[in-house]
C-alpha positions as CSV (number, residue, x, y, z in Angstrom):
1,X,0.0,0.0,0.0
2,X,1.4,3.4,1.3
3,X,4.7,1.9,1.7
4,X,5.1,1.2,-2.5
5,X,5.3,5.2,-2.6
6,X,8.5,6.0,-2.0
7,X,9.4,3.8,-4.4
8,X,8.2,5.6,-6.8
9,X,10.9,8.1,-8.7
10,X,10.2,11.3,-10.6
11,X,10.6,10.4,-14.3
12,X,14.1,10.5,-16.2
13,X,16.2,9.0,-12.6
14,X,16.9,5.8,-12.8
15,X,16.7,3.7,-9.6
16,X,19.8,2.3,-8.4
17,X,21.0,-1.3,-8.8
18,X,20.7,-3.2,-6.1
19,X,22.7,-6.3,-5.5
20,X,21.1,-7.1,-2.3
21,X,17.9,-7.6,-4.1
22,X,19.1,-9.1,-6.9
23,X,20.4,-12.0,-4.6
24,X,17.1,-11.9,-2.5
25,X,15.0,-12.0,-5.5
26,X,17.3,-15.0,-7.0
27,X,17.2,-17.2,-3.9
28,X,13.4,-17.5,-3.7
29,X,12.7,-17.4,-6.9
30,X,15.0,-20.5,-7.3
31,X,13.9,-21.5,-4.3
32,X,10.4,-21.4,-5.1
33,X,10.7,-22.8,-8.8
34,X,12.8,-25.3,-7.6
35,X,9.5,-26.7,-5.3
36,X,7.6,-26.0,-8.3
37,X,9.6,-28.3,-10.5
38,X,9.0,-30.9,-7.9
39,X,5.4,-30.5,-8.3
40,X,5.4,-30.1,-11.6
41,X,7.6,-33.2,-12.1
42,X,4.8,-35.0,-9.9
43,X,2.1,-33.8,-12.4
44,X,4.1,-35.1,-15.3
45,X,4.7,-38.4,-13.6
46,X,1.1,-38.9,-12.9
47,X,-0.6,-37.5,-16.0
48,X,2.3,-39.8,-18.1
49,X,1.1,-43.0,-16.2
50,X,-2.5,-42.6,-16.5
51,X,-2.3,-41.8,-19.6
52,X,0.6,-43.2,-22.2
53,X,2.4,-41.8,-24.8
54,X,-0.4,-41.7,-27.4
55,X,-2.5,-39.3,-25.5
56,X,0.4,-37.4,-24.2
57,X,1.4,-37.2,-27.8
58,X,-2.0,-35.7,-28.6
59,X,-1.9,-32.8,-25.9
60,X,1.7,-32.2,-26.8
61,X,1.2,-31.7,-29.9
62,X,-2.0,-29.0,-29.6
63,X,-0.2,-27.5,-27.0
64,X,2.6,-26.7,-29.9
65,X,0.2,-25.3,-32.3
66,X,-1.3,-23.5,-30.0
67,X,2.2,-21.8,-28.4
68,X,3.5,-21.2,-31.9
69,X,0.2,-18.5,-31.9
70,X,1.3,-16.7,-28.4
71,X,4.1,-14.4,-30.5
72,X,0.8,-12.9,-31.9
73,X,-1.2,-12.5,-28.7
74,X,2.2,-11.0,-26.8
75,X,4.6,-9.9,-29.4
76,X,7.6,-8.6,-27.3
77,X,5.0,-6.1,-25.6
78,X,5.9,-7.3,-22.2
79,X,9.6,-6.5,-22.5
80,X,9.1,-3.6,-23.9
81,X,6.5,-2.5,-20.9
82,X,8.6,-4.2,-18.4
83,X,11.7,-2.1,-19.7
84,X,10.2,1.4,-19.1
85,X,8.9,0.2,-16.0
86,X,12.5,-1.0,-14.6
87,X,13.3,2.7,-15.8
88,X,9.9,4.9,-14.7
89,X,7.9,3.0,-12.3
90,X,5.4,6.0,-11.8
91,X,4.1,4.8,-15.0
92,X,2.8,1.7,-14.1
93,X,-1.0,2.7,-14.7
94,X,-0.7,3.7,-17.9
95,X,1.6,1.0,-19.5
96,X,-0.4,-1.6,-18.1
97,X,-3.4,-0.3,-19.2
98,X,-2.0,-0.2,-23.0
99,X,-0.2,-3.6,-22.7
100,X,-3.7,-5.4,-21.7
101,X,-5.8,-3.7,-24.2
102,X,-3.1,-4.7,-27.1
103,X,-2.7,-8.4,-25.9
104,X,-6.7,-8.5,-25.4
105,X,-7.8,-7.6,-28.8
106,X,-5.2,-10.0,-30.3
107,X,-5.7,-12.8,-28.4
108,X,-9.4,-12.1,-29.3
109,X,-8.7,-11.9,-33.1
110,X,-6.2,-15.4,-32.7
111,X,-8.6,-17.3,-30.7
112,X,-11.1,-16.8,-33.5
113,X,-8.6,-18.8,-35.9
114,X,-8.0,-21.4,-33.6
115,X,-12.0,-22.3,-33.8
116,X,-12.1,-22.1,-37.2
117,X,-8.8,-24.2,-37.4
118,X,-10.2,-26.6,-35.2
119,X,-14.0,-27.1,-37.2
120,X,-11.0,-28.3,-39.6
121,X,-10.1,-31.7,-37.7
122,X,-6.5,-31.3,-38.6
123,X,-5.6,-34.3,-36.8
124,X,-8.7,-36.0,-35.7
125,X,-12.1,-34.7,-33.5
126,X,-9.7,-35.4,-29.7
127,X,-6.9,-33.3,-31.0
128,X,-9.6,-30.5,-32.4
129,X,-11.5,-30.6,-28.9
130,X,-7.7,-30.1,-27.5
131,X,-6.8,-27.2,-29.7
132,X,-10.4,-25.1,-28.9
133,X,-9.5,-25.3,-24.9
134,X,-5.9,-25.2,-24.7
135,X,-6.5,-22.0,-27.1
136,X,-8.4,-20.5,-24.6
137,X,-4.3,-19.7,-22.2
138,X,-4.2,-17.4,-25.4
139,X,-5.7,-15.2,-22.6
140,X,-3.4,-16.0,-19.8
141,X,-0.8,-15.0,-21.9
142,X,-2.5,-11.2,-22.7
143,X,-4.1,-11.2,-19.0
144,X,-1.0,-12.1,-17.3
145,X,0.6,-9.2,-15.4
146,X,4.1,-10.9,-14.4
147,X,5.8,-8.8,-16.3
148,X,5.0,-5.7,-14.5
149,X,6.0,-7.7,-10.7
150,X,9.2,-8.4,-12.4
151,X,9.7,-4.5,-13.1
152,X,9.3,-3.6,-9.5
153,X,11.4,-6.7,-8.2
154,X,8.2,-7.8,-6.1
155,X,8.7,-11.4,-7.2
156,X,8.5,-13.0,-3.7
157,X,5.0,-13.4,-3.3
158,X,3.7,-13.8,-6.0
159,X,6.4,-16.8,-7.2
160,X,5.0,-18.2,-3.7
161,X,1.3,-17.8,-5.1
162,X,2.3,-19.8,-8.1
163,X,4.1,-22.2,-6.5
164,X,0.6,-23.0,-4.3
165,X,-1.5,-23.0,-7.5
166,X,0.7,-25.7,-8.7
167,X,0.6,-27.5,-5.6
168,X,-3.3,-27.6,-5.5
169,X,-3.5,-28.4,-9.3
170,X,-1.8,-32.1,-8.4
171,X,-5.1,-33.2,-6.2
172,X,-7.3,-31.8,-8.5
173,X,-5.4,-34.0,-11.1
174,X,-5.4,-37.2,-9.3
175,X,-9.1,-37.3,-8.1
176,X,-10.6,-36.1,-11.5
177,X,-7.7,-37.3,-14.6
178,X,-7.5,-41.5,-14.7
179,X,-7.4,-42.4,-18.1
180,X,-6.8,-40.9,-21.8
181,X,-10.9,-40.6,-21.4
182,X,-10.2,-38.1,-19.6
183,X,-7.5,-36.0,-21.7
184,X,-10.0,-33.1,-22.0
185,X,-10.6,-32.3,-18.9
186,X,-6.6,-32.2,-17.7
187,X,-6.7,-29.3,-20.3
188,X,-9.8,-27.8,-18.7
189,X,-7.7,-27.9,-15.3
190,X,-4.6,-26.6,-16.4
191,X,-6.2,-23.5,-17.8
192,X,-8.3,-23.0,-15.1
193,X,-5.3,-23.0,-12.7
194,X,-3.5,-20.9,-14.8
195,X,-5.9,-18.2,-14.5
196,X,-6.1,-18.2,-10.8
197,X,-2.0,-17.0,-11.2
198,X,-3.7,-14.1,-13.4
199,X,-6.0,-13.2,-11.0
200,X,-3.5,-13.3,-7.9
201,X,-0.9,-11.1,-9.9
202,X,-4.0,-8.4,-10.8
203,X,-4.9,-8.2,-6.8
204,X,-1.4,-8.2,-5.7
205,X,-0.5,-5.2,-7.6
206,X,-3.6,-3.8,-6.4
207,X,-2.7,-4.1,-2.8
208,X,1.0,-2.3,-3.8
209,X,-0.5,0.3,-5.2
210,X,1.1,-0.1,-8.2
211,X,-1.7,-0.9,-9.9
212,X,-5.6,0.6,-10.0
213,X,-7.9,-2.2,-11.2
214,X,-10.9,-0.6,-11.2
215,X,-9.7,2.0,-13.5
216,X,-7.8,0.5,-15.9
217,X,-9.9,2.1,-18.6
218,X,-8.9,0.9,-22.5
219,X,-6.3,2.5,-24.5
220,X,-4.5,2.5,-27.6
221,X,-2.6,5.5,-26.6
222,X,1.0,5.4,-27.8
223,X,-0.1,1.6,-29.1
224,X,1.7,2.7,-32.3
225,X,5.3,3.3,-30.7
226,X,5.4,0.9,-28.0
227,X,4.4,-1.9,-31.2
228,X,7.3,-0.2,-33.3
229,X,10.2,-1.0,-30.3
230,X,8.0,-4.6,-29.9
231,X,8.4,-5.9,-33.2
232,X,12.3,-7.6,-32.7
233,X,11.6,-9.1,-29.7
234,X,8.3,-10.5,-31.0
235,X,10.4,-11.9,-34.0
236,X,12.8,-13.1,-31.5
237,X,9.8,-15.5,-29.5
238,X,8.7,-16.7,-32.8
239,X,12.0,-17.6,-33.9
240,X,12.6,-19.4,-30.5
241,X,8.8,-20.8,-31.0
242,X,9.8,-22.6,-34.4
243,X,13.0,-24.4,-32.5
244,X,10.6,-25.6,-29.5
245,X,7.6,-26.5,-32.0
246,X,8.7,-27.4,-35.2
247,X,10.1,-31.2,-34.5
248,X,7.1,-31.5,-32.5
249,X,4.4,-30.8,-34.7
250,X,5.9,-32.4,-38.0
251,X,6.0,-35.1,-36.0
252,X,2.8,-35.6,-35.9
253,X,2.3,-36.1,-39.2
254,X,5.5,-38.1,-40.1
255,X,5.6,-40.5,-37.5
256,X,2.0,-40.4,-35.3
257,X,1.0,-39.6,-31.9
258,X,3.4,-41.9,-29.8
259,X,6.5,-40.6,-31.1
260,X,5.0,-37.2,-30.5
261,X,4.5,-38.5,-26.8
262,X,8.0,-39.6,-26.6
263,X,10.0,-36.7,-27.8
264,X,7.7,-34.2,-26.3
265,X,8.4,-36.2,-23.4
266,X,12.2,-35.9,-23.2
267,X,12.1,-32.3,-24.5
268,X,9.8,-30.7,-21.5
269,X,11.6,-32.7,-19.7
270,X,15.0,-31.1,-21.0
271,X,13.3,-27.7,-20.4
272,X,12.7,-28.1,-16.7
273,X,16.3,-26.8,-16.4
274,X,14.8,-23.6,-17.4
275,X,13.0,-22.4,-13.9
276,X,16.7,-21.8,-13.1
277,X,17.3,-19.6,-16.2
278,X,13.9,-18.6,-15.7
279,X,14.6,-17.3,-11.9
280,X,17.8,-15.0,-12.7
281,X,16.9,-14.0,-15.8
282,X,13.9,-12.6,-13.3
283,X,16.4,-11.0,-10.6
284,X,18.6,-9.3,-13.2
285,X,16.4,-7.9,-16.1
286,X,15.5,-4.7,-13.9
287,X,19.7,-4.7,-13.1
288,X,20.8,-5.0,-16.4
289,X,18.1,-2.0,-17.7
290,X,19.8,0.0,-15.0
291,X,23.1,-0.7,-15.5
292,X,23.0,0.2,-19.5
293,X,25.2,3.3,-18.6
294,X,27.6,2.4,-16.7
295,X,29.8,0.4,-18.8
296,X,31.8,-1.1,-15.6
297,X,28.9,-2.2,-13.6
298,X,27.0,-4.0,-16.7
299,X,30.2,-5.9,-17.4
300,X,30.8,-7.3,-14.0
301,X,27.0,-7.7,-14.0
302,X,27.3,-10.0,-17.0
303,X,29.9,-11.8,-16.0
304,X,28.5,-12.5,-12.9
305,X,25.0,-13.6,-14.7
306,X,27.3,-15.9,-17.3
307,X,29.4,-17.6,-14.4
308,X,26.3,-18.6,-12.7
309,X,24.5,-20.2,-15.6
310,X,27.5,-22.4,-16.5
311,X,27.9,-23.1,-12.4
312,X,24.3,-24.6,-12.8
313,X,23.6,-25.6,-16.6
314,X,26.8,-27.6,-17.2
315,X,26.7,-30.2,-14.2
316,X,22.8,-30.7,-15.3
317,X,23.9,-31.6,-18.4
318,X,26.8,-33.8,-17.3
319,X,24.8,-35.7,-15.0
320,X,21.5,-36.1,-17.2
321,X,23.8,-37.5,-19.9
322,X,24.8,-40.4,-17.6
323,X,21.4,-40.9,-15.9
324,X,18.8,-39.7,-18.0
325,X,17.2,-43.2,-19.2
326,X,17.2,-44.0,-15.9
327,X,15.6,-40.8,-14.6
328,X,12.8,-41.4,-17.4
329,X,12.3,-44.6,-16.2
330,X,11.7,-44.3,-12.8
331,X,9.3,-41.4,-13.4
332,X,7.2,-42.1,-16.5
333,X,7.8,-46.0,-16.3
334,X,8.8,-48.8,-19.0
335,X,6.0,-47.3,-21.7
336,X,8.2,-44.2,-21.6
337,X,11.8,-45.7,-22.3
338,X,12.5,-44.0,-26.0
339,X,12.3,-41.2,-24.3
340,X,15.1,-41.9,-21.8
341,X,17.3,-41.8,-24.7
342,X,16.3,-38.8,-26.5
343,X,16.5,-37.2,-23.0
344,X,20.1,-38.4,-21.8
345,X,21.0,-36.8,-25.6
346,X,19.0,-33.6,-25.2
347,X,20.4,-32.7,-21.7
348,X,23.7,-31.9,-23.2
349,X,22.0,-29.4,-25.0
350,X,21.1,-27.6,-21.3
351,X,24.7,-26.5,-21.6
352,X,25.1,-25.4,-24.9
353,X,21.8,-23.4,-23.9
354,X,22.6,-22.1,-20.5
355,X,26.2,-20.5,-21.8
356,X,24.5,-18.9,-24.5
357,X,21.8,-17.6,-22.1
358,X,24.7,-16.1,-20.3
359,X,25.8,-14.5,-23.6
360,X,22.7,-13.3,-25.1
361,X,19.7,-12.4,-22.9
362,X,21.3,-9.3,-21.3
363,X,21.2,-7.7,-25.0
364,X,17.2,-7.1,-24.2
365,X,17.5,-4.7,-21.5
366,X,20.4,-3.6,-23.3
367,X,18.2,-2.7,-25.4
368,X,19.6,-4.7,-28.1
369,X,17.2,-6.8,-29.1
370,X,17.7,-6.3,-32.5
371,X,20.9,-8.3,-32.6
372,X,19.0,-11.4,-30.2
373,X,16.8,-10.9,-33.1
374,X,19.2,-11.9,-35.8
375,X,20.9,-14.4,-34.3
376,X,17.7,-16.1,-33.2
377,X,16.3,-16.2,-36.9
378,X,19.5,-17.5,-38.1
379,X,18.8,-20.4,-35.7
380,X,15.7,-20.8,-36.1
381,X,16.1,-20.9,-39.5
382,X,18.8,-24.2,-39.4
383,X,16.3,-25.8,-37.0
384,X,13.5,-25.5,-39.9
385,X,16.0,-26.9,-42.4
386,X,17.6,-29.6,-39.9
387,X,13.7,-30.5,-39.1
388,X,12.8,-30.9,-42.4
389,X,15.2,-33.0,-43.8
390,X,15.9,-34.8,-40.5
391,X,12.7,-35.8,-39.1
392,X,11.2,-37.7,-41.8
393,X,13.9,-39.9,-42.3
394,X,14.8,-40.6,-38.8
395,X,12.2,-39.3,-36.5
396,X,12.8,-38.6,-33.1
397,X,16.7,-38.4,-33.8
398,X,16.4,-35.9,-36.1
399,X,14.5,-33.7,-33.7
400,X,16.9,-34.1,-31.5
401,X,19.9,-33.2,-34.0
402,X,17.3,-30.0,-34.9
403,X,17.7,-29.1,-31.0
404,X,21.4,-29.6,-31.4
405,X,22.2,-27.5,-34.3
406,X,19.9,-24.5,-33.2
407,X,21.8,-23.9,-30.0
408,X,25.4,-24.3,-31.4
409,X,24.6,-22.2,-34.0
410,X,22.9,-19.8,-31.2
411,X,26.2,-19.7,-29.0
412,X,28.7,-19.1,-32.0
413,X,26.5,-16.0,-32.9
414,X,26.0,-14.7,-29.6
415,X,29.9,-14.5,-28.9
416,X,30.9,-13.5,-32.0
417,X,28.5,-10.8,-32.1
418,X,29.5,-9.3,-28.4
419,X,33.0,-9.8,-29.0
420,X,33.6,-8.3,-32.5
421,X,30.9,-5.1,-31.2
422,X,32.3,-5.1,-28.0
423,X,28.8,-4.8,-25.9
424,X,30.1,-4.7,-22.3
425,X,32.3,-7.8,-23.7
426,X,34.2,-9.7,-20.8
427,X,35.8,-13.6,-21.9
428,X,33.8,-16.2,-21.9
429,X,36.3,-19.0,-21.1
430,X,36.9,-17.7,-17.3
431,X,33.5,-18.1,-16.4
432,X,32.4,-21.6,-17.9
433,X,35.8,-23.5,-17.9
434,X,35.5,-23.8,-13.8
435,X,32.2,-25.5,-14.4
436,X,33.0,-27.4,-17.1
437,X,36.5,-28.9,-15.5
438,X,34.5,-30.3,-12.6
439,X,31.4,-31.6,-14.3
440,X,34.2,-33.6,-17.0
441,X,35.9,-34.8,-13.4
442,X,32.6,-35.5,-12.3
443,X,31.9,-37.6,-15.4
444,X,35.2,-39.7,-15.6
445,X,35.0,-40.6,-12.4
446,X,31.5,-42.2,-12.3
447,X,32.1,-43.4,-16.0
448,X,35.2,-45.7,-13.9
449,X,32.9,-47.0,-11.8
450,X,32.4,-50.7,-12.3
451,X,29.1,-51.3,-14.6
452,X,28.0,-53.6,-11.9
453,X,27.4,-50.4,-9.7
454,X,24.7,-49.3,-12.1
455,X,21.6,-51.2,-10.5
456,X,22.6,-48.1,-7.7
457,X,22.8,-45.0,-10.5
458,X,20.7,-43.1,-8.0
459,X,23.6,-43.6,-5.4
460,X,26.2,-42.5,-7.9
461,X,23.6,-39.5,-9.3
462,X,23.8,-38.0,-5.6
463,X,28.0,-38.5,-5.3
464,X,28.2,-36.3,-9.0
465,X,25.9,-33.7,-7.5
466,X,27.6,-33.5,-3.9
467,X,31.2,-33.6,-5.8
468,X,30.1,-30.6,-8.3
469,X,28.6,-28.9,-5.3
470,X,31.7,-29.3,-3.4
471,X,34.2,-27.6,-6.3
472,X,31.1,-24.6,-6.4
473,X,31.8,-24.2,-2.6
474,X,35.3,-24.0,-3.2
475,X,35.7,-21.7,-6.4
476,X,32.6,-19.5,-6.0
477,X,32.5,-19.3,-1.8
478,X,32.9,-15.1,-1.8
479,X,30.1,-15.1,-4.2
480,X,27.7,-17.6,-2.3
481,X,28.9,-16.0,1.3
482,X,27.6,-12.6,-0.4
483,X,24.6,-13.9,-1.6
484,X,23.6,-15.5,1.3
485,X,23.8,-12.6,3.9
486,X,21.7,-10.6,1.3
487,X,19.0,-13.5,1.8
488,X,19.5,-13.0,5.3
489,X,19.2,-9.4,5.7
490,X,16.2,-9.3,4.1
């Protein structure tokens, strides 16, 4: 309430970067998506068993076509809106206001396609009947106020919030979803718990005072320029849209439903990684906007941003590539084992994808996002070819080699470009080869191991994580020590 005002800066002063509440917003956020990710990972496991990979590969694949149309519903918008928010929080009102009537009237306009694609049966009445609910989070996406939270750094509650909708959706689940009789109503549920996280985030900015509910009033009031500085970054989601989707949805049509379930499987699987990039990217956006002047401070910011990706992306990786199958197995059971080895494959893409996180997400509140843009395309565009030619002849694989080839790509841009334009450019090597020396130690020495020891991989999993965690300890103690009497101060 009251105590949002002084908050509140006259417009043109930036407010400081604060490391403190960078750190404090970074440890509950992970904090909370890591609890999240254990729910989620509950949902999956249940949903999975009750209902195989042929269903799974029906709602996976509607819920492609139907994220491949969120670019148009929210294209770059929130970014932009987030960015003058990090930079003018006075005008919190207004930009919300615009950004909800925008996202409204497009979602309204999209939504209208996805019926009529639907009366089209593109793949059969269940995966029509899919597509008209699962289009309806069309208006989560331009309802949801996260964005704005995130401008303000007041994360903390509502990431709690979402983590106890998640938590309540898992009951709900198991007392109403059995069977793949029941695949449309686990979309009804989803959808419906994903709007209670709209709703919280509305109320919650109410009770700041950041935000005036009952008059919001609509506007199209500087709708014009705020679309103008959108247009890159919603480029950028689509481009990243084709790499998620593409393998996914020509899947469907090249090799049927239960490879769908499989890959789509071991992909979302793959991209539970992402609450972490998820959770800093969070903590630091309103940093990094703040920090575009000062050339010393957004360098030591970015290095610090890049060292702690590689710190948490490249053990992931080396320990889902020895466990992975395993992993699949004891969660989604025996019907699910292709998927084990798509995901073992697809986890050493977490650190091709974490170290070019590091290395290109800053250029947004940069304001860069023109150069995110280009490399993004240039990736997308190789997954599209790699898909194309790839999938039909080898299925699964070839998605997987589409994943591969879009993120390689995605790093050799993203380095190149800050290096040879020298935006706040620090070396890379410094910051990952730590990481990467003890998850490779990590590896060889579990690799040694006799093969008798595998019947106990979950034994060995927990010795990799405690012998990464240890060398983390050791390198990055001043930076943990730091981080942790933030968290504590708070």
């Amino acid at each position: 309430m009251s105590s949002a005002a002084p908050a509140i800066k006259p417009t043109g002063e930036r407010p400081r970067v604060s490391r403190r509440r960078i750190a404090v917003n970074f440890l509950t956020l992970a904090g909370t998506n890591v609890c999240g990710l254990l729910v989620t990972i509950l949902i999956s496991v249940y949903v999975r068993r009750a209902m195989g990979p042929d269903a799974i590969g029906q709602v996976s694949w509607a819920m492609a076509a139907v994220a491949y149309l969120t670019v148009l519903v929210s294209p770059g918008l929130t970014l932009v809106g987030q960015r003058g928010l990090a930079r003018s929080p006075e005008k919190s009102q207004s930009v919300i206001a615009l950004v909800l009537t925008i996202q409204t009237l497009l979602a309204c306009v999209v939504y209208a396609f996805v019926l009529v694609a639907a009366s089209l049966e593109p793949r059969g009445p269940a995966v029509s009947v899919l597509l008209v609910i699962q289009g309806v989070t069309l208006f989560v996406t331009a309802w949801n106020t996260g964005w704005a939270l995130q401008a303000h750094e007041r994360m903390v509650v509502p990431s709690l919030a979402a983590l106890a909708f998640n938590i309540l959706q898992l009951p709900a689940l198991m007392l109403l979803v059995h069977g793949p009789d029941d695949l449309a109503l686990y979309a009804i549920l989803t959808v419906a718990f994903a709007f209670g996280g709209v709703v919280f985030n509305i109320v919650y900015l109410a009770r700041r005072d950041i935000l005036r509910p009952l008059r919001l009033r609509a506007t199209l009031a500087g709708a014009r320029g705020m679309l103008r500085e959108a247009w890159p970054l919603a480029l950028t989601q689509a481009a990243l849209l084709v790499i998620a989707n593409s393998s996914i949805l020509l899947l469907g049509f090249t090799h049927g439903d239960d490879a769908v379930g499989q890959f789509a499987s071991a992909y979302r699987l793959m991209l539970v990684a992402n609450v972490v990039t998820a959770a800093l990217w969070n903590a630091y956006f309103p940093a990094f906007v703040r920090s575009e002047d000062n050339h010393d401070q957004a360098v030591r910011l970015s290095r610090e941003y890049l060292g702690l990706l590689a710190w948490m992306g490249l053990p992931t990786a080396a320990l889902g590539w020895l466990f992975g199958r395993h992993v699949v197995e004891l969660l989604y059971g025996l019907a699910f084992a292709p998927a084990g080895q798509y995901f073992e494959w697809l986890c050493l893409a977490i650190a091709l994808n974490f170290v070019n996180y590091g290395v290109v997400s800053a250029l947004v509140p940069w304001g860069r996002g023109d150069l995110q843009l280009r490399m993004t395309a240039a990736a997308a565009a190789l997954n599209l070819v790699v898909t194309a030619i790839a999938v039909p002849l080898y299925g699964a694989w070839g998605a997987v080699a589409a994943v591969f080839a879009s993120e390689l790509l995605g790093l050799a841009l993203g380095i190149a470009t800050r290096r040879r334009l020298g935006l706040f450019w620090h070396p890379i090597l410094p910051a990952v080869l730590p990481p990467l020396l003890c998850s490779a130690a990590a590896v060889a020495i579990i690799s040694a191991l006799p093969r008798t020891l595998d019947r106990l991989w979950w034994l060995e999993l927990g010795g990799g994580a405690l012998l990464v965690g240890l060398c983390m300890l050791v390198l990055e103690r001043h930076s943990l020590r730091y981080a942790w009497r933030a968290f504590r101060s708070r």
